[in-house]
Structure formats: structure tokens, C-alpha cells
C-alpha positions in Angstrom: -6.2 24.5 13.6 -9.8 25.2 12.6 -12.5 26.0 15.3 -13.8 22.3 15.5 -10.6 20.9 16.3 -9.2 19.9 12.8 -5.6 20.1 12.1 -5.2 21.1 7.9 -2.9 19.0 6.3 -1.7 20.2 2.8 -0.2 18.1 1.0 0.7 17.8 -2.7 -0.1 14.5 -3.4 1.1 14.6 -7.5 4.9 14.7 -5.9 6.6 11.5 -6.7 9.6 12.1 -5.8 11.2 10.4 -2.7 11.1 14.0 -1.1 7.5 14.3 -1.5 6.7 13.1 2.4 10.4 13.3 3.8 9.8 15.7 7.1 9.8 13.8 10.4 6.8 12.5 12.3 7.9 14.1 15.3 8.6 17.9 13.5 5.6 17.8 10.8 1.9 17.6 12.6 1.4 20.4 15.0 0.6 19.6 18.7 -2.6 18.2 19.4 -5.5 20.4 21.4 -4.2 22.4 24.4 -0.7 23.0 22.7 0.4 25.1 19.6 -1.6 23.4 16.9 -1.6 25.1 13.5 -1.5 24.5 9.5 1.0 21.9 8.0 2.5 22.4 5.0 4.0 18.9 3.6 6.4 18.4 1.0 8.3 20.6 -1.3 7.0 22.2 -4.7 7.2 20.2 -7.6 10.0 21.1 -10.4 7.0 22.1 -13.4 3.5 21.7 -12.9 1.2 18.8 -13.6 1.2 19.7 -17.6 5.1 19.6 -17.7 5.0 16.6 -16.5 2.3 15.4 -18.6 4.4 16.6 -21.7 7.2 15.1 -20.0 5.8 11.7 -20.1 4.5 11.7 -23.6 7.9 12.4 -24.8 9.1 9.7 -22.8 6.5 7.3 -24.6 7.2 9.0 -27.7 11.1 8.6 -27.3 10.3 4.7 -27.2 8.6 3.8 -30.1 10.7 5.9 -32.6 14.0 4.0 -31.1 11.4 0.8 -32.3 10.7 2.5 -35.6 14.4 3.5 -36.3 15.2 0.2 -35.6 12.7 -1.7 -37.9 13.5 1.2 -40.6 17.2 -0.3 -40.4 16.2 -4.3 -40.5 13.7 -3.8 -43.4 14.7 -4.4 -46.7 15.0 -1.8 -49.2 11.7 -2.3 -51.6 14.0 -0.5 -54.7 17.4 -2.2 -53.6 18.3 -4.9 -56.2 20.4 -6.6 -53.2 17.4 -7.2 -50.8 17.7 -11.0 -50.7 21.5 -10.1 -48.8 20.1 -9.1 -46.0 22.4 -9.7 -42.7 20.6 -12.0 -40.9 22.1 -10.8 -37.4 19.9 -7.9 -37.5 17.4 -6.9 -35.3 14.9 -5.0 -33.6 15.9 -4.6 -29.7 14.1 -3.3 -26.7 15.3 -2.6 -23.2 13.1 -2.8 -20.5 13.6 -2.3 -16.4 13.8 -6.1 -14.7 12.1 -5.5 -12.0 12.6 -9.8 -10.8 16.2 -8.0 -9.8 16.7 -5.4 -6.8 17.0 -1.8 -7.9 19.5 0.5 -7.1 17.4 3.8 -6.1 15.2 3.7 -9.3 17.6 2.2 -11.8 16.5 -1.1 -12.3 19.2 -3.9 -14.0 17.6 -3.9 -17.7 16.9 -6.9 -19.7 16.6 -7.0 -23.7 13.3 -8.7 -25.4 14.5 -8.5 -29.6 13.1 -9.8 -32.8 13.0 -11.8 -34.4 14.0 -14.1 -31.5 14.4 -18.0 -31.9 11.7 -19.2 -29.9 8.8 -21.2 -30.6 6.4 -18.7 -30.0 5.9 -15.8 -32.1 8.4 -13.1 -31.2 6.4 -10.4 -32.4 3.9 -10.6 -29.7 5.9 -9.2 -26.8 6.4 -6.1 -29.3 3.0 -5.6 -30.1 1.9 -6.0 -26.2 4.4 -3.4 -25.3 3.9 -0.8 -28.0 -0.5 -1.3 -27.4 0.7 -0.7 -23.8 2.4 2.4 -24.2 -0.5 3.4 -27.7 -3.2 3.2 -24.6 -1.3 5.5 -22.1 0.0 7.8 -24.9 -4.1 8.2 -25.8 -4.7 8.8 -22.2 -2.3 11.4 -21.8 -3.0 13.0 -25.0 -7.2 13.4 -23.5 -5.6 14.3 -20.0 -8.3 11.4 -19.1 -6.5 9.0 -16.7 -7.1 5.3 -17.1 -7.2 2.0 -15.9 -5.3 -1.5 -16.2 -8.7 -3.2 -16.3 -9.8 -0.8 -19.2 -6.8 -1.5 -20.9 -6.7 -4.7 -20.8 -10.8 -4.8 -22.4 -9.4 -2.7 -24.9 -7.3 -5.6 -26.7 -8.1 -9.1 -24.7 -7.1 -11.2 -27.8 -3.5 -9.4 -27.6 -2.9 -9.1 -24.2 -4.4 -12.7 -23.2 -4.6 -11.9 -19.0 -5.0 -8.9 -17.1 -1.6 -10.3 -14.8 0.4 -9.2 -18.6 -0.9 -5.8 -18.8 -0.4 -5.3 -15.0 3.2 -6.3 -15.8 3.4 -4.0 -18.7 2.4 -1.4 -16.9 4.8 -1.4 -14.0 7.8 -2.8 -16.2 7.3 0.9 -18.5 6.9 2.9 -15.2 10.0 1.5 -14.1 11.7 1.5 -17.1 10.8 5.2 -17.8 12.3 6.0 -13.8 8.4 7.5 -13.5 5.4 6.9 -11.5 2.7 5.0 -12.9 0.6 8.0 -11.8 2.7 10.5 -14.3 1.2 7.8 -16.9 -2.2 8.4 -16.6 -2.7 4.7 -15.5 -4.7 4.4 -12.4 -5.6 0.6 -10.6 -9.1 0.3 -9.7 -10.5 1.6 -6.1 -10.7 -0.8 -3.6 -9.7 0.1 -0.1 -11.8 1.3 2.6 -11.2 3.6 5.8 -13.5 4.2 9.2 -13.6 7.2 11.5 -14.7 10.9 11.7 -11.2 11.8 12.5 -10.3 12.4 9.2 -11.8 14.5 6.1 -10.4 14.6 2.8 -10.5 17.5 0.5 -10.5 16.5 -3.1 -8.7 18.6 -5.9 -12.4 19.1 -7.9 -13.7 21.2 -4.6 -15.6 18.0 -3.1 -15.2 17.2 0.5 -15.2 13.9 2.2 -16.3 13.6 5.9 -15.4 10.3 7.5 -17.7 8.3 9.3 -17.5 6.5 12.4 -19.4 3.3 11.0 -20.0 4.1 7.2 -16.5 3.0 5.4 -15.9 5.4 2.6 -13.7 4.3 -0.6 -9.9 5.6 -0.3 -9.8 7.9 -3.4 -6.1 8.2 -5.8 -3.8 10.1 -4.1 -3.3 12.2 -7.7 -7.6 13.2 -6.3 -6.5 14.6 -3.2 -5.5 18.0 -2.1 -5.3 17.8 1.3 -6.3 16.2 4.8 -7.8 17.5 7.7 -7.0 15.6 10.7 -9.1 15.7 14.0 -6.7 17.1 16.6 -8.1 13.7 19.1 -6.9 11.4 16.7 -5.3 8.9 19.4 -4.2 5.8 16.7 -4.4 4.3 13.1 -5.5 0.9 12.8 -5.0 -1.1 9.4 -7.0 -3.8 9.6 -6.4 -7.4 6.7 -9.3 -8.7 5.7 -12.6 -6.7 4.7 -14.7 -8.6 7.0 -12.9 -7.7 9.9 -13.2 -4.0 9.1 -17.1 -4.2 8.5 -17.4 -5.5 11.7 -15.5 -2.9 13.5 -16.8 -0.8 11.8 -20.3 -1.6 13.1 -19.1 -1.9 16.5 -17.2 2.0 16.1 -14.2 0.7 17.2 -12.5 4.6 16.2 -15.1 6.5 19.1 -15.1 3.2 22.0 -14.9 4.5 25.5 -12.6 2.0 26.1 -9.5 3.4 24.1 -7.7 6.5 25.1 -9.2 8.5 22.0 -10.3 8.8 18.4 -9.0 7.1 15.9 -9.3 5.5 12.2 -9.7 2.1 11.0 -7.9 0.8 7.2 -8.2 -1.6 4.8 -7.0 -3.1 2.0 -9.0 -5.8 1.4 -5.6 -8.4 1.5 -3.0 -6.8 -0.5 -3.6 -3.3 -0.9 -3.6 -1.3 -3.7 -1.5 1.9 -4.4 -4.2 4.4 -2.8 -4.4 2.8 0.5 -0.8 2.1 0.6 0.2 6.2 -0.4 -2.6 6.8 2.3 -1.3 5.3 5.4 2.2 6.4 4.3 0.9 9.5 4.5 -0.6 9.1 7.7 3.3 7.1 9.2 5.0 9.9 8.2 2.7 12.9 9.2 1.0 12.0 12.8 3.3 12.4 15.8 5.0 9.6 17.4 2.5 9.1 20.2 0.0 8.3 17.6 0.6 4.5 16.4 0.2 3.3 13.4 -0.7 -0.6 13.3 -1.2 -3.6 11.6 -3.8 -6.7 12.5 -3.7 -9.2 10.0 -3.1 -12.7 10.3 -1.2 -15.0 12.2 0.5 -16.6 8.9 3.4 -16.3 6.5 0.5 -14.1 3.6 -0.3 -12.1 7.2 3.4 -11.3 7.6 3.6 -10.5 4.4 0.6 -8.3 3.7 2.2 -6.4 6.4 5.6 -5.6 5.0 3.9 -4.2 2.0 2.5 -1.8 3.7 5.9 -1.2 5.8 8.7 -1.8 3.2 7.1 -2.2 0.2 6.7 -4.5 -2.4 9.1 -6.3 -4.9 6.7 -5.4 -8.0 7.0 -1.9 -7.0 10.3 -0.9 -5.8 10.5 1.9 -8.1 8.0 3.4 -6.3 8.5 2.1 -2.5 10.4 5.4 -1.4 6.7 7.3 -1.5 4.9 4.2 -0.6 6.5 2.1 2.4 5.0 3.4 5.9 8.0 2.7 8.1 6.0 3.5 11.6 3.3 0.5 10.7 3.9 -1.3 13.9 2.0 -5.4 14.1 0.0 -5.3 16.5 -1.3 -8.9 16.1 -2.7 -11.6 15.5 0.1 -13.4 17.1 -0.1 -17.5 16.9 2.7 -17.5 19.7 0.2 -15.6 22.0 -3.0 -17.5 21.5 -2.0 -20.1 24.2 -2.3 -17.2 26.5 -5.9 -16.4 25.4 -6.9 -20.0 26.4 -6.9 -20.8 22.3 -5.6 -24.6 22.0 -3.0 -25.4 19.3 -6.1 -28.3 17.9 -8.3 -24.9 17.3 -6.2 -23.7 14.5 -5.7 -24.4 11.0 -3.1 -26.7 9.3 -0.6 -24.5 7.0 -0.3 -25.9 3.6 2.2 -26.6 1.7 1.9 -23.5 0.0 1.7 -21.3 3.7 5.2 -23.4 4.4 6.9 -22.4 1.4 6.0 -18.9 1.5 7.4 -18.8 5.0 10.4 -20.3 4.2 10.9 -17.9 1.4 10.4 -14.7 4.0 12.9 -16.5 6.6 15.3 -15.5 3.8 14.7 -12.3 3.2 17.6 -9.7 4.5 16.6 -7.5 7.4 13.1 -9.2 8.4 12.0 -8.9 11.9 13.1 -10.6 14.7 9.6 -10.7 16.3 8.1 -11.8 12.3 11.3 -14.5 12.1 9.4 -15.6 15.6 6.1 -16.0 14.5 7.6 -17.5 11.2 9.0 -20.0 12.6 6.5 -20.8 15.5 4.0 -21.5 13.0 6.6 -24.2 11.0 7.2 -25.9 14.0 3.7 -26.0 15.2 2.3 -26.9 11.6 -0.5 -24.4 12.3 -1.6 -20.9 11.4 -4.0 -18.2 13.2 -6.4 -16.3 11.6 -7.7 -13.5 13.3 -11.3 -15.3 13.4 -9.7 -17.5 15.7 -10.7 -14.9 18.6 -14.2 -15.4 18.3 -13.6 -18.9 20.5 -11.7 -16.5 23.1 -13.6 -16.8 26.7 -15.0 -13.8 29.1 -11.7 -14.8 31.3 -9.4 -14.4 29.3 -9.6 -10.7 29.3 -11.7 -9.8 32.0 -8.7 -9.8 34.9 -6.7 -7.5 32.4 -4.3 -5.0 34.1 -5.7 -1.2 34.4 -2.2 0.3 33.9 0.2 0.2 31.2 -3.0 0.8 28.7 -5.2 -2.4 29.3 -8.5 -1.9 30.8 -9.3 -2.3 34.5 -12.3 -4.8 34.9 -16.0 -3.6 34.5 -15.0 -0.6 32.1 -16.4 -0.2 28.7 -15.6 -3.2 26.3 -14.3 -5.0 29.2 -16.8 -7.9 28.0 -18.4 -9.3 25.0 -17.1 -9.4 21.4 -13.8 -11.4 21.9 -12.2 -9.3 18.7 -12.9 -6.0 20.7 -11.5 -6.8 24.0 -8.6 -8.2 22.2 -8.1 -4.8 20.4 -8.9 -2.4 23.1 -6.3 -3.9 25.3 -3.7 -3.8 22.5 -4.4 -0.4 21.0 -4.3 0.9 24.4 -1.4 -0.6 25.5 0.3 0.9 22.4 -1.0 4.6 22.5 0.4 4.1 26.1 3.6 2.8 24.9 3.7 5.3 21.9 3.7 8.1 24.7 0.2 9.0 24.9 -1.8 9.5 28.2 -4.7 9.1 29.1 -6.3 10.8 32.0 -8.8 7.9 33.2 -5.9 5.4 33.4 -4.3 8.0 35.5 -1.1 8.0 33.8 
């Protein structure tokens, strides 16, 4: 620990293997002030540094188009032969590629051909020419050792590709088809997630340093940028917070220093679905902090709420190549709960009407293997109610409603800090409260 309270986190965040963050939370961060707090070290050594595996994934690339030119060498007719008219016609050019519509075992995907010619009433060259542009743009971009994006691919041959949805595809089917991250191919999605609080700085691989704010959000750099953390031995809880609004606001309000909660802590967004750097960044953070430092969740009450949640938890489908580095199992909901709102004095008429697209995305998670009891709940509460909470729906919550909260257990006593006003805070300093409290942590004014 340094002499301002900062616990040093190194980590190795080029590791994509699933042992790259496999220590436990309760063996991995050191004790917090007034214990035996010291340096971390986090992961194991990569096999071969960042050039082997550079080289590594340019042969890969490389591998992959001369199995295409061997191929169309063996189709093509022979200019000089004098039988060139005889070709078989049962000839041609195949290509497998990971299917990543199918669950993987580990990171072998089931694999599914794309050939031509093809009998289809589209051109069956196109696929071909969108794949091997694809892996021409990451070959360049590994050959300049200058990473880049799917946007910038995509600008680089619009008539081709058509959408930036088919390079995104193209991207993630090669990863997973080459068993690699999409990291190792220099192919980076653009920066869009945000993070709150002086509890944490972030030491970048090119010597620049970035100290948090407690109401300035700073953009969550690639993990492939980052060399390690320093964590502020106070830090008392993570929130990741849905929707951007949300997060300006608390941000404004600096939620992470309130008297009102039991300690620091940091506030997280992905702006809805979250990209790959916020998602590696509060895996980090699940598997690194000590249990009595939750990690949650607020998003909303509704089947795309539920669902933006298990990404950051499980993982996503698109990805599953790449979920053992990137699902942060601690992420615990913390709300917004639709069966609660009764509670809180909000009246089933003050919510919205699901759609018909909120109902069949919540039948669709109802089906899913191992979900939730408590997310099966609020699944099915909201079918049967025909309505959906969005976490907006606390700005109608009255003064009331919170201001006879219990002082124990974690929820503030009436007349302390935050005990009034905004209905979003009180709602959030009772919760986070209650769940440093039932994560383990004490706090001394609560007497516990």
C-alpha cells in the first residue's frame, strides 16, 4: 500500500486466457486500512510476449487465405489444358467458420461451411470477398502494430460490407473461429463507457496516469491500454449503473463520497449494452475486491434491464468465446425492482405498458437454463402486470416513503445525510448500504 492509502493492482491485462483473473476475491486484494495491506500481483505470465503473439496471429490470418487460394488454385481451369471445358462441376471453394448462433464447448465453437459457388440467388462470391477484406484489414493492422477499429473498417469498403452489423459479425465470427481474442487481432470497438469516483486510478501502459474524479466521469480506456490499477484502500462498493443519464446525475450529486453510505466507492456505465472495456473492467474489479465490497447492478425494471445485466454477469451469446475473461460473476442487482415499487407508494397506473417486443424478449429469458430465481420473478411480474419500471420511475417517490427507513441492517436512521430529497438517492443509499452491510462491511456510525 502506498502512503495515501492506495492498494497497487498489477495486472496484465493483454492475458486472454481464462487464467488471466482466476485468483479468488477473498485471497487476491490485500486487507483494507488498519490490516496487512500490500501489492497485488494478478494473473500469471503470458506464454510469449505481445510480438509472439502478434506473429502468432498473422500466421493464423495467413493460414486462412492460402487454404482459400489452394482451393481456388484446384477449381480453376488450367489456361494450357486442352480439356478445360471438363471441368467437375462438384468442385468448390469451401470455408469453415466458428457458428457462434450454437453454444460453444470451452472455445470450440460447432463450425458451419459458406462455399462457392453456392446455388443461391445472390452472388456467392460476396461472403468471400467480405471475409477475406475482413481478415486483408486486420492482417494490415497487425503488420503496422496500429490497432484498429470496426467502424474504421467498415469506412474502409462500405460498398462491400453494406452495414456495420456485417463487419461486427465478421469480426467476432474470425476471433472465434481462430480460438483468439479479438484483442490479439488488432481490432478494437470504439470507447464508450464511463466510470465516477477517486477511488480508483489507472496507470496506462504509455506512462500516462488517470486519477478518477468524484463528479468528472472519465472514458474507460481498452484493457490491452492498461497496466495496472490503484485502488483506494476505502473503497466500500462498485455501482454499475444502465443508462448514461442516470450516471451523469449521480455523478453530479457524488454519489461515490455521500455521508450517507458506509464509504467510498465507484460508479459504472455502459451506456445500455456495454462494450468490451467496461465489461473486462468491472470483471476486473468482481474478481479482485474482497467479498465485503459489492459489486452491483441498477438498471431497469424490464426484460432489456435483466438482460443488460446478465451481460455483465454471464456474458453474452455474441461473445462466448470470450465470456471466461469477461463475465463478472459477483455483479449482484440491486434494483430497480417493479415487484417493489408498490412499497415505495409507486402505483401500478404510473408505469409504462411493455410492448410486444418487452414481452417476447421476456419470454425468451424465461427460457434460458440457469436464470435467476429472483430475475424469473421480476420476469414474470412484469407479464402478468403488463407493465415495466424504469428507473425514472423514482423521481414520483414521496419524502415518506423513505424517511421512517430503519438505522440498522444498513438503511439510514431519519434526519442523517441523504435521508431527504432526490428520490433516486435515498433509494440508493438505503440499498447500497444495506448491501455493504450484508456483504460483511461495518460501519462504525450504524454501530454495527
Amino acid at each position: 500500500m502506498s502512503d495515501d492509502g492506495m492498494v497497487q493492482l498489477d495486472i496484465d491485462f493483454t492475458e486472454v486466457e481464462e487464467e488471466m483473473l482466476s485468483c479468488n476475491a477473498s485471497d487476491s486484494l490485500p486487507s483494507m486500512p488498519g490490516e496487512n495491506a500490500g501489492v497485488l500481483q494478478v494473473g500469471e505470465d503470458r506464454e510469449g510476449s505481445d510480438e509472439d503473439v502478434r506473429s502468432s496471429s498473422l500466421h493464423s490470418l495467413e493460414d486462412l487465405v492460402l487454404s482459400f487460394l489452394t482451393q481456388l488454385v484446384e477449381v480453376l481451369p488450367d489456361a494450357y489444358s486442352q480439356t478445360c471445358d471438363k471441368i467437375p462441376k462438384h468442385k468448390s471453394i469451401k470455408l469453415e467458420m466458428a457458428d457462434r448462433r450454437k453454444s460453444c464447448d470451452g472455445n470450440n465453437f460447432p463450425r458451419h461451411e459458406i462455399s462457392m459457388p453456392q446455388r443461391s440467388r445472390g452472388p456467392s462470391a460476396r461472403p468471400f470477398a467480405q471475409v477475406l477484406r475482413t481478415v486483408d484489414l486486420m492482417h494490415e493492422a497487425l503488420t503496422n502494430g496500429v490497432p484498429t477499429t470496426k467502424r474504421d473498417m467498415y469506412y474502409k469498403d462500405v460498398e462491400l460490407f453494406g452495414s456495420q452489423p456485417t463487419v461486427d459479425r465478421l469480426v467476432d465470427d474470425l476471433a472465434a473461429t481462430l480460438e483468439v481474442g479479438r484483442a490479439d487481432l488488432y481490432v478494437r470497438a470504439s470507447l464508450k463507457g464511463l466510470i465516477c469516483g477517486a477511488g480508483l486510478t489507472i496507470h496506462l501502459r504509455c506512462g500516462e496516469i488517470m486519477h478518477m474524479s468524484d463528479q468528472e466521469p472519465a472514458l474507460i480506456p481498452h484493457s490491452e491500454d492498461i497496466e495496472r490499477f490503484d485502488v483506494d484502500g476505502e473503497l466500500a462498493w462498485v455501482l454499475v449503473v444502465e443508462k448514461e443519464a442516470v450516471f451523469q446525475t449521480l455523478c453530479r450529486l457524488r454519489l461515490t463520497t455521500h455521508a450517507g453510505l458506509p464509504g467510498k466507492g465507484l460508479v459504472i456505465t455502459g451506456k445500455g449494452y456495454p462494450d468490451v472495456a467496461t465489461r473486462q473492467l468491472v470483471r476486473t474489479l468482481s474478481t479482485n475486491l474482497p467479498p465485503h465490497v459489492p459489486v452491483l447492478a441498477l438498471v431497469d425494471g424490464d426484460a432489456y434491464g435483466i438482460d443488460i445485466l446478465s451481460v455483465y454477469k454471464n456474458g453474452s451469446a455474441r461473445m462466448q468465446h470470450e465470456n471466461a475473461h469477461l463475465a463478472a460473476e459477483r455483479v449482484h442487482w440491486l434494483g430497480l425492482w417493479s415487484s417493489e415499487l408498490a412499497a415505495h407508494g409507486i402505483q401500478k397506473d404510473a408505469l409504462l405498458p411493455i410492448t410486444k417486443h418487452d414481452e417476447k424478449k421476456a419470454r425468451s429469458m424465461l427460457k434460458r437454463d440457469g436464470l435467476p430465481a429472483r430475475w424469473q420473478k421480476e420476469l414474470q411480474h412484469m407479464l402478468f402486470a403488463r407493465r415495466k419500471a424504469e428507473i425514472e420511475i423514482l423521481s414520483t417517490v414521496g419524502p415518506a416513503s423513505y424517511a421512517a427507513g430503519p438505522g440498522v441492517n444498513g438503511y439510514m436512521r431519519s434526519g442523517e445525510p441523504g435521508s431527504s430529497g432526490i428520490p433516486l438517492l435515498r433509494y440508493l443509499l438505503a440499498k447500497i448500504s444495506s448491501a455493504c452491510v450484508g456483504a460483511g462491511r461495518t460501519d462504525p456510525r450504524l454501530g454495527l
